[in-house]
N, C-alpha and C positions, 0 to 999 in steps of 0.2 A: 504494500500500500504506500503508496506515494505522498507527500506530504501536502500535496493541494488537497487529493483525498480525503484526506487526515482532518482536516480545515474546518468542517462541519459537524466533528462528531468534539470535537475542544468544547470544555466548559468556559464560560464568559472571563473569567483571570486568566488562562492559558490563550485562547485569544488578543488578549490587551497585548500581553508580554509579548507575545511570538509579533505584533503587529507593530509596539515598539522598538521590539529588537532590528523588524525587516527594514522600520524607516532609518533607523539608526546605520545600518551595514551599507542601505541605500547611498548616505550622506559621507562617511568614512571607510567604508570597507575595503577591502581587495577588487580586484575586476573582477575576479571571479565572483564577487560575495555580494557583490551590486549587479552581477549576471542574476544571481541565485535570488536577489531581494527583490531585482525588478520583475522573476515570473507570479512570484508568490502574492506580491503586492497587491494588484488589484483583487483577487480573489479574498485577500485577507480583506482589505478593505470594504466589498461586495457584502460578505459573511457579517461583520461589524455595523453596519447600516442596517443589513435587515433588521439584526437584531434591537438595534435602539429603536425600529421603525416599530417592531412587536413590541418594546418593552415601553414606548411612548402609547402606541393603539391601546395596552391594557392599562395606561396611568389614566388615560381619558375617559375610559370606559367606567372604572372605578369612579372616577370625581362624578361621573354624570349619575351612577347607581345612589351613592352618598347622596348629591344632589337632590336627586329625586327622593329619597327616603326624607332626607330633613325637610322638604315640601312638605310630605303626608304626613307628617307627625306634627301633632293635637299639640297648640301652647299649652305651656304649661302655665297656672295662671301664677302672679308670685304671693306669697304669701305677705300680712300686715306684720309688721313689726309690731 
């Protein structure tokens, strides 16, 4: 299995790291390592969007349920001192 492969099955820290490693080697590396960073790169990059794009869809989806619950729910009245 190949490491683009590999790419989609990473939890979201192994991700980050492998993504700031690639732009890093990108900037400083060897030719060889800026060969190696620039195939990996946009697939890392690709993989990372999605993700913020799901993990943005369910922050929205959440604020609009919360939303919507603190709508239906009855004031409370306050009590007299």
């Amino acid at each position: 299995m190949t490491l683009i492969e590999r790419i989609p099955l990473l939890n979201d820290q192994e991700l980050v790291t492998l993504l700031a490693n690639a732009r890093r080697l990108d900037i400083v590396g060897t030719p060889a390592q800026r060969r190696g960073a620039a195939e990996v790169l946009p697939v890392l990059e690709l993989e990372a969007s999605k993700r913020r794009q799901v993990a943005l869809e369910a922050a929205t989806k959440k604020r609009g349920v919360t939303a919507a619950a603190r709508r239906k729910a009855p004031a409370v009245p306050a009590e007299a001192a």
